[in-house]
DSSP file (Angstrom, degrees, kcal/mol; ACC not computed):
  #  RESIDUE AA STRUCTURE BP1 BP2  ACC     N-H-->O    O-->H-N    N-H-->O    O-->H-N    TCO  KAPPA ALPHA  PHI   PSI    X-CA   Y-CA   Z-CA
    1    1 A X              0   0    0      0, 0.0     2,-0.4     0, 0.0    62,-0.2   0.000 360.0 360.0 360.0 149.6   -0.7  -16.1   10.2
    2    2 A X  E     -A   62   0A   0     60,-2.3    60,-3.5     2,-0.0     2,-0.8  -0.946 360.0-132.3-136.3 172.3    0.7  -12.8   10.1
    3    3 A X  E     -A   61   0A   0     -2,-0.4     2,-0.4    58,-0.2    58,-0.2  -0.750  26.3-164.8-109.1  83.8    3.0  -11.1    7.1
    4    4 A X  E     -A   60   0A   0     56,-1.3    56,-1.3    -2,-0.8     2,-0.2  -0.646  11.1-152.0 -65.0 111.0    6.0   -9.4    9.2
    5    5 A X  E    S+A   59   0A   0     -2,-0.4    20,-1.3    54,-0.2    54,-0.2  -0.545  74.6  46.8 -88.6 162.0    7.9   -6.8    6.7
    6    6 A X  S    S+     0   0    0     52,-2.4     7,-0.3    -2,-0.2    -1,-0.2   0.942  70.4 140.9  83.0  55.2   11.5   -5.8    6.9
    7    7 A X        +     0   0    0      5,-0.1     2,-0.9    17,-0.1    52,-0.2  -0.050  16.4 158.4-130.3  38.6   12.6   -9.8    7.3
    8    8 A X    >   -     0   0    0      1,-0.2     3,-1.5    50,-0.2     2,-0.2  -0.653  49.7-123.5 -78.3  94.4   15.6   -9.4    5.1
    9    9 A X  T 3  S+     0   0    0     -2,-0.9    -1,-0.2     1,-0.3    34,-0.1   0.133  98.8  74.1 -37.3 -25.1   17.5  -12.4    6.3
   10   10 A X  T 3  S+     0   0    0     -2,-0.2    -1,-0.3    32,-0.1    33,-0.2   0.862 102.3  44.1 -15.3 -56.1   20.5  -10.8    7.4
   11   11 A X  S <  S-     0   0    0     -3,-1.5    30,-0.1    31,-0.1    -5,-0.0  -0.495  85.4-113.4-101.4 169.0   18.9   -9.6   10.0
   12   12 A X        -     0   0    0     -2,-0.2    28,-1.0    28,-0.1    29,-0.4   0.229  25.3-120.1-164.7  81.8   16.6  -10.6   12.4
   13   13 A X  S    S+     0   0    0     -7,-0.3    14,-0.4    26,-0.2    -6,-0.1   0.649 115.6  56.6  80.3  26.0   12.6   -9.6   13.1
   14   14 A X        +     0   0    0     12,-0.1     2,-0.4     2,-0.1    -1,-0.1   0.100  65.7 129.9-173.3  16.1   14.3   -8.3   17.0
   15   15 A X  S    S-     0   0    0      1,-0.1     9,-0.1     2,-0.1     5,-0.1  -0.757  83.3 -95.2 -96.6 121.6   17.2   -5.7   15.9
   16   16 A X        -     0   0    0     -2,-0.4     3,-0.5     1,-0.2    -1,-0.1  -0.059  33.9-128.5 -17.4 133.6   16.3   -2.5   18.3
   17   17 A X  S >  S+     0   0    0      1,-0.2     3,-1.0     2,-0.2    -1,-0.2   0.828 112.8  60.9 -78.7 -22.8   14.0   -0.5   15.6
   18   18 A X  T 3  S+     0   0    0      1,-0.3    -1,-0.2     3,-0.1    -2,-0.1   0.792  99.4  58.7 -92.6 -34.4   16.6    2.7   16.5
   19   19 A X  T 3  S+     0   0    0     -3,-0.5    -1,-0.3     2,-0.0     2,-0.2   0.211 101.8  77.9 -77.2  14.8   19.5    0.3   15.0
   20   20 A X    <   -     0   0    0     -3,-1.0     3,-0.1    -5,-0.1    -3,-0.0  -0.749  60.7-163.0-109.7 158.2   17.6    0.2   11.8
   21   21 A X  S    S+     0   0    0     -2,-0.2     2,-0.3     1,-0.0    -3,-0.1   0.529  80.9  57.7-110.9   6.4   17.1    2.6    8.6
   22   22 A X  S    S-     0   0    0     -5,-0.1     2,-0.7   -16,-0.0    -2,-0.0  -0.753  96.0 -92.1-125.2 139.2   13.9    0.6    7.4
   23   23 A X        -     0   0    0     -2,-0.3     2,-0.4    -3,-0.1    -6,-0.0  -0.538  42.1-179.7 -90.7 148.5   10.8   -0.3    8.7
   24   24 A X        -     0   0    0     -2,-0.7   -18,-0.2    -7,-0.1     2,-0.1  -0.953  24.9-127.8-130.1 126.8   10.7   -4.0   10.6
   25   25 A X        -     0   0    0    -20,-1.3     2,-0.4    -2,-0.4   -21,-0.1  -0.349  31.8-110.2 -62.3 146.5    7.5   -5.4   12.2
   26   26 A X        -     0   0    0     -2,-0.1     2,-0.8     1,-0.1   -12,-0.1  -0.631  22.5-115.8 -97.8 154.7    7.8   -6.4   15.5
   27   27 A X     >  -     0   0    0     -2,-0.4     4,-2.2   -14,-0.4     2,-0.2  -0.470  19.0-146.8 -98.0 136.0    7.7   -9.7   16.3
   28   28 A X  T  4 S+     0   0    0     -2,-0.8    -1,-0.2     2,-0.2     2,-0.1   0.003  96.5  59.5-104.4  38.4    4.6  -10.4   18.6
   29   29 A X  T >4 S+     0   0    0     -2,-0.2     3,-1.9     9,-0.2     4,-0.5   0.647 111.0  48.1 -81.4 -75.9    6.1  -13.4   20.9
   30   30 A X  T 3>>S+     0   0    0      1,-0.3     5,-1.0     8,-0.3     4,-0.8   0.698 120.1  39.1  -8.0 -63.6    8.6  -10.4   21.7
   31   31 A X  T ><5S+     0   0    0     -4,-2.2     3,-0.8     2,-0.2    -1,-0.3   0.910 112.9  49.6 -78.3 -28.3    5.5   -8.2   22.2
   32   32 A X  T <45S+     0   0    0     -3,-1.9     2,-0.5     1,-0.2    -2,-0.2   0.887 123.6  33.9 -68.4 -72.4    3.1  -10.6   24.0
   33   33 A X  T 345S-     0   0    0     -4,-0.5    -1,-0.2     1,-0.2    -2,-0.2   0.234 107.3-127.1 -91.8  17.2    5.9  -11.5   26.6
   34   34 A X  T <<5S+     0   0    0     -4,-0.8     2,-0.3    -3,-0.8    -1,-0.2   0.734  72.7  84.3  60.9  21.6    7.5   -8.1   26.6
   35   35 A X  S   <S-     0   0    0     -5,-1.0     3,-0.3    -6,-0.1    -1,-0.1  -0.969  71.7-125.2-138.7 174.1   11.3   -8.7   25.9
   36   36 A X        +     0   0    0     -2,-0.3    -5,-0.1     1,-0.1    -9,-0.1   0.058  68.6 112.3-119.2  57.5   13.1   -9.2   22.7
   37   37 A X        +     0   0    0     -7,-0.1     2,-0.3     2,-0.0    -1,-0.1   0.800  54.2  90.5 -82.3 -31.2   14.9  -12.4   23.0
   38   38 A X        -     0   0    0     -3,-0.3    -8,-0.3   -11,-0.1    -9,-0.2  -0.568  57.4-169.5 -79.5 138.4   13.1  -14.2   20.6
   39   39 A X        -     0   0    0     -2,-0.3   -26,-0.2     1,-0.2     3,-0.1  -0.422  26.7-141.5-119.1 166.5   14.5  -14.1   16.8
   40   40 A X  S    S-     0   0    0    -28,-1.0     8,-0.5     1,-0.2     2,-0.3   0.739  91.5  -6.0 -86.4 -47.6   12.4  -15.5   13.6
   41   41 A X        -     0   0    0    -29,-0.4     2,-0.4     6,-0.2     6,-0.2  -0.884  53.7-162.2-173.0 120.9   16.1  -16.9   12.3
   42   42 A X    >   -     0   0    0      4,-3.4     3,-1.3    -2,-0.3     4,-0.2  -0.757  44.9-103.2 -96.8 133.0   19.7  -16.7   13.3
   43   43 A X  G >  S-     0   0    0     -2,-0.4     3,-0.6   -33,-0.2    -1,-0.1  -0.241  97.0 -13.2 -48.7 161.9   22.1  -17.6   10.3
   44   44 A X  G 3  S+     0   0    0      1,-0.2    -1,-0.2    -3,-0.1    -3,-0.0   0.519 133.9  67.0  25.2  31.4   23.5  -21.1   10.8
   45   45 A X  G <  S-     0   0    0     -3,-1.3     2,-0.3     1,-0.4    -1,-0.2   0.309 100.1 -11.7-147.3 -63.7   22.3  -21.3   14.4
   46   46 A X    <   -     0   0    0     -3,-0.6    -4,-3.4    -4,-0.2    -1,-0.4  -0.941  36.0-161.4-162.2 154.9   18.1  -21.3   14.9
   47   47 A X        -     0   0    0     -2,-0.3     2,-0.4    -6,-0.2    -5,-0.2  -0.269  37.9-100.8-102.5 172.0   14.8  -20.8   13.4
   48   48 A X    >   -     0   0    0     -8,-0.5     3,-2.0    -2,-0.3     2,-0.1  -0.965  13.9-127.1 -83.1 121.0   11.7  -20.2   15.3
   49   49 A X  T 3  S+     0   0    0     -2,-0.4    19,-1.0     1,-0.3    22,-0.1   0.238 113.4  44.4 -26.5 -30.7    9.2  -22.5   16.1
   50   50 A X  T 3  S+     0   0    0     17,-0.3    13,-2.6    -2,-0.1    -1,-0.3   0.676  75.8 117.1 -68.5 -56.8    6.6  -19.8   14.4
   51   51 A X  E <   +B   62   0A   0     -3,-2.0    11,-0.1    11,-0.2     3,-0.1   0.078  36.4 176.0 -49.5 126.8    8.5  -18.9   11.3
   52   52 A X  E     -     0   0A   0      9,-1.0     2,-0.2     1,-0.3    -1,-0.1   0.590  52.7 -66.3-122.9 -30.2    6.1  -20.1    8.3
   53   53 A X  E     -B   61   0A   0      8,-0.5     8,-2.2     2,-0.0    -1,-0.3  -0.698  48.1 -81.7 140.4 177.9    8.1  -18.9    5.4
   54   54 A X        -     0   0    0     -2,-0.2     2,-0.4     6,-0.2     6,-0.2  -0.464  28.7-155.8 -99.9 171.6    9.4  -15.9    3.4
   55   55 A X     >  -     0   0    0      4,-0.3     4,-2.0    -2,-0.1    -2,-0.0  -0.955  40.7 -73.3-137.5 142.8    7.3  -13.8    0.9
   56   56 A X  T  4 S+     0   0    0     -2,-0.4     2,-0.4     2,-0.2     0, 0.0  -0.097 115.2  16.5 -24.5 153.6    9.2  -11.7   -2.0
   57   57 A X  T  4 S-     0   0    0      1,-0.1     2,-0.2   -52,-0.0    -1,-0.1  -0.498 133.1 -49.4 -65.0 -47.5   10.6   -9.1   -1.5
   58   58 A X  T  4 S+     0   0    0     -2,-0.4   -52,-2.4   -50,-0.1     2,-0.4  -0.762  76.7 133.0-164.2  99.7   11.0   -9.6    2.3
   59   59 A X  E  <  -A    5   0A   0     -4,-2.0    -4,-0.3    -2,-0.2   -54,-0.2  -0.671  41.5-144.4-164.4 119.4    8.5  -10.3    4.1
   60   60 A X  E     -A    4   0A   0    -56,-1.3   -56,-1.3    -2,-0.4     2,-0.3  -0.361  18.5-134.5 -79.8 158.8    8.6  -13.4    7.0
   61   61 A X  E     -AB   3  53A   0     -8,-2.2    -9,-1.0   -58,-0.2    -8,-0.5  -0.756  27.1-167.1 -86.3 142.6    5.3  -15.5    7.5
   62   62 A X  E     -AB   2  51A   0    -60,-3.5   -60,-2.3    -2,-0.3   -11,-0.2  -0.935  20.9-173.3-134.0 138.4    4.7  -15.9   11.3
   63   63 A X    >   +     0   0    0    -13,-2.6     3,-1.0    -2,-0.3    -1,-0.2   0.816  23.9 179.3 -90.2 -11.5    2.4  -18.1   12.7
   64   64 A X  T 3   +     0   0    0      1,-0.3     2,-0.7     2,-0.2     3,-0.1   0.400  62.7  13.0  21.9 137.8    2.5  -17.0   16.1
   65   65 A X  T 3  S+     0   0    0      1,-0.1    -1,-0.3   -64,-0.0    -2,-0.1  -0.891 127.8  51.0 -55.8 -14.2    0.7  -18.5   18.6
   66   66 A X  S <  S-     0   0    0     -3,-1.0     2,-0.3    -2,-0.7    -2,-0.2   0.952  99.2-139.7 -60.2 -62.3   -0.5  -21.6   16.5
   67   67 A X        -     0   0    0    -17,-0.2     2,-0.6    -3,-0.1   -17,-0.3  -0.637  39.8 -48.9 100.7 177.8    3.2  -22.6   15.4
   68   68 A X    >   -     0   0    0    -19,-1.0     3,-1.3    -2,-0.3   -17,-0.1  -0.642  42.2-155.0 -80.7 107.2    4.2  -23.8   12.1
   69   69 A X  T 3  S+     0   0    0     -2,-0.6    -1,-0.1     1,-0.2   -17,-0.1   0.747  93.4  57.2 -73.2   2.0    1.8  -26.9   10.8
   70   70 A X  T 3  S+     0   0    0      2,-0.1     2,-0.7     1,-0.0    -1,-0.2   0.236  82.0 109.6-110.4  13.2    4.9  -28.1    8.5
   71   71 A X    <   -     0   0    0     -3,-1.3     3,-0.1   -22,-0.1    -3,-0.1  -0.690  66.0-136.4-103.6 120.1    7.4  -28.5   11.1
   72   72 A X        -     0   0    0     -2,-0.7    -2,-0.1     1,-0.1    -3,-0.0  -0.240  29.2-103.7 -52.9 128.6    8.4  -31.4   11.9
   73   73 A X              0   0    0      1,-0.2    -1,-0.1     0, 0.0     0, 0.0  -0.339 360.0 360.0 -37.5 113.5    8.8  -32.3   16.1
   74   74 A X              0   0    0     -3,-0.1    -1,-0.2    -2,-0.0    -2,-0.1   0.465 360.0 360.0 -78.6 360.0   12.2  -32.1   16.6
């Protein structure tokens, strides 16, 4: 598991870092496959298979490669 800061649900873990004022971890599916279409969580639209939970203040869990062991198989 890794502790991704800067995961202040508004936003999300893939906003260009230059479109930021804060620092945000990058999210490393985005870096292993070298693009940044994948998001940890879009409001009302998607989650990511990875996404483990949030930590106070803002900081996402990611399990990235394993996956999430609490999600159910859609």
């Amino acid at each position: 598991m890794k502790k991704l800061v800067g995961a202040n649900m508004d936003i999300d873990l893939a906003t260009p870092i230059n479109q930021i004022s804060w620092h945000q971890s990058k999210c490393p599916w985005n870096t292993r496959e070298g693009n940044p279409q994948h998001h940890c969580a879009v409001k009302n639209v998607s989650i990511c298979p990875y996404f483990c939970g949030v930590e106070y203040p803002d900081t996402l869990i990611c399990c990235f490669p394993e996956g999430n062991p609490y999600r159910t198989p859609s």
